[in-house]
N, C-alpha and C positions, 0 to 999 in steps of 0.2 A: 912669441914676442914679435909684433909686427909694429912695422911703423908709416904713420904715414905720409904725406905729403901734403902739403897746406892746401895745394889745388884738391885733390882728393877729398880733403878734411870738408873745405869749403863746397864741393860738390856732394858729400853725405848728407850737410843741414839745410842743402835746399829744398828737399823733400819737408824737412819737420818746418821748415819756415814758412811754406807753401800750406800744409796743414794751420797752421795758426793763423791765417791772413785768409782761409775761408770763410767763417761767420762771418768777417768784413766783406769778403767779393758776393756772397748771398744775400747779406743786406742791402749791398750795394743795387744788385740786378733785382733786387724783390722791388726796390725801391721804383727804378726804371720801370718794372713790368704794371707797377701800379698805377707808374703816370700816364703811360702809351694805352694803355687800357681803357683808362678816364680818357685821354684824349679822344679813343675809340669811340668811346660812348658816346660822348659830348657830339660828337661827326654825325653816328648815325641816329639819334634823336634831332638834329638839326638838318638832315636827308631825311627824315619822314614829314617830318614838319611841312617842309618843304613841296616837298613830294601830294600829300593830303591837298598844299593848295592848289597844286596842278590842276589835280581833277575836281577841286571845287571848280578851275577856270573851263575846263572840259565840259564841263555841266553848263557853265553859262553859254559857251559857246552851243551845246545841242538847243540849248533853247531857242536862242537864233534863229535855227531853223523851223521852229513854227511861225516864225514871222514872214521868211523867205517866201514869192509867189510870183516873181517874175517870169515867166516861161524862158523869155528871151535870156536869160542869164543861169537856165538849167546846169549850164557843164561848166558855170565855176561853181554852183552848189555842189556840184558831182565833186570837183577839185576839194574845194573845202568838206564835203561830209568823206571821201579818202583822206584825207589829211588827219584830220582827227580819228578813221577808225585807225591809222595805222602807226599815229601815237599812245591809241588805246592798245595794241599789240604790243609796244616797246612797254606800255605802265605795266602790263602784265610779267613782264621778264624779270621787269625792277620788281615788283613785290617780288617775286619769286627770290632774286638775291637778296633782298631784303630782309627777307623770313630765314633764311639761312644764317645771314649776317648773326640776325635775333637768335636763331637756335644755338650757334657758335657761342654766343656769350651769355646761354641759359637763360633769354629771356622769352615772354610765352610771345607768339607769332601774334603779328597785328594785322589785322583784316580789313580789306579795303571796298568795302561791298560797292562805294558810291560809281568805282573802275567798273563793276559790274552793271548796274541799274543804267549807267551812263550809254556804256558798249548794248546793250539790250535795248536803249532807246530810239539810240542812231540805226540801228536796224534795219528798220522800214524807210527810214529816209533814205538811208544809202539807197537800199532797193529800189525805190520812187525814183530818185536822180540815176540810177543805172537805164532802170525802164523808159525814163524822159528822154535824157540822151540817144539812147537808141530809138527810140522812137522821132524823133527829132533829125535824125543823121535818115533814118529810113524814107522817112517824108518827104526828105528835101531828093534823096534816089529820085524816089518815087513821081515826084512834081517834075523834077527836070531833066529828066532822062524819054527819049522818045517815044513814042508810044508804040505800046509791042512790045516791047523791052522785056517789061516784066509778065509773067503767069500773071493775071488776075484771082486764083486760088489760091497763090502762095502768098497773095497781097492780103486776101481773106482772110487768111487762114493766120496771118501773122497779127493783123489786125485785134483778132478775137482771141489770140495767145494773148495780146498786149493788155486788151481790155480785162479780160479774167486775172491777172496777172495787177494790174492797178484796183480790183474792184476788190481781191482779198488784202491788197495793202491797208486802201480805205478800212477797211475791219481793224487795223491794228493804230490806226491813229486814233 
């Protein structure tokens, strides 16, 4: 025959109290898990969305550059055709998170081909406005530096780097 004490008594049926007020706290956080989760979704179909316009705007932007033909304004071409290849390098990270995001919440990965077709376009221009530039920065060596200065072979011989070098670009436009 034991007895006990109310504090005691009341520290026994916290256990069975806590048991019965479970299906409530599982409701409760199923409930939560379902909203955060909706909100999840809702984000990142709203970041693809989002996203898909970028690189429609990336596309208009490459286009641009068939229009571009100022010589004199080579190395902001060069500025701007960097600038977008190396927002094309940040859009490829984002898909990557992206698709993970997607795999996280079992949904099948979304594919972004236009990031690709785009970056594959800009290509040769980059090249082109690399080529331009340096050729343009060599020239101007070349023009107003004394004479003697430079090898005339190594002027040749760059010359005919640059031309080979422009004349397989010309193939990809």
């Amino acid at each position: 025959n034991m007895s006990l004490s109310s504090e005691e008594c009341s520290d026994a049926v916290q256990p069975l109290a806590w048991f019965i007020r479970l299906p409530e706290v599982f409701r409760v956080h199923l409930q939560i898990i379902t909203e955060k989760r909706a909100e999840y979704e809702a984000n990142l179909r709203e970041r693809r969305e989002k996203f898909q316009d970028e690189l429609a705007e990336y596309s208009v932007q490459l286009e641009e550059f068939q229009t571009l033909g100022d010589h004199n304004e080579i190395h902001e071409y060069l500025r701007r055709a960097r600038s977008l290849h190396s927002r094309l390098d940040h859009a490829a990270n984002y898909i990557e998170q992206i698709n993970k995001e997607e795999e996280a919440l079992s949904w099948n990965t979304t594919h972004y081909p236009l990031r690709k077709q785009v970056s594959d376009k800009l290509a040769p221009f980059l090249k082109l406005y690399e080529v331009g530039v340096e050729w343009s920065d060599r020239l101007e060596e070349w023009l107003h530096s004394p004479v003697g200065t430079h090898d005339p072979d190594v002027i040749s011989q760059e010359v005919a780097a640059t031309w080979r070098t422009v004349y397989k670009l010309e193939k990809g436009f």
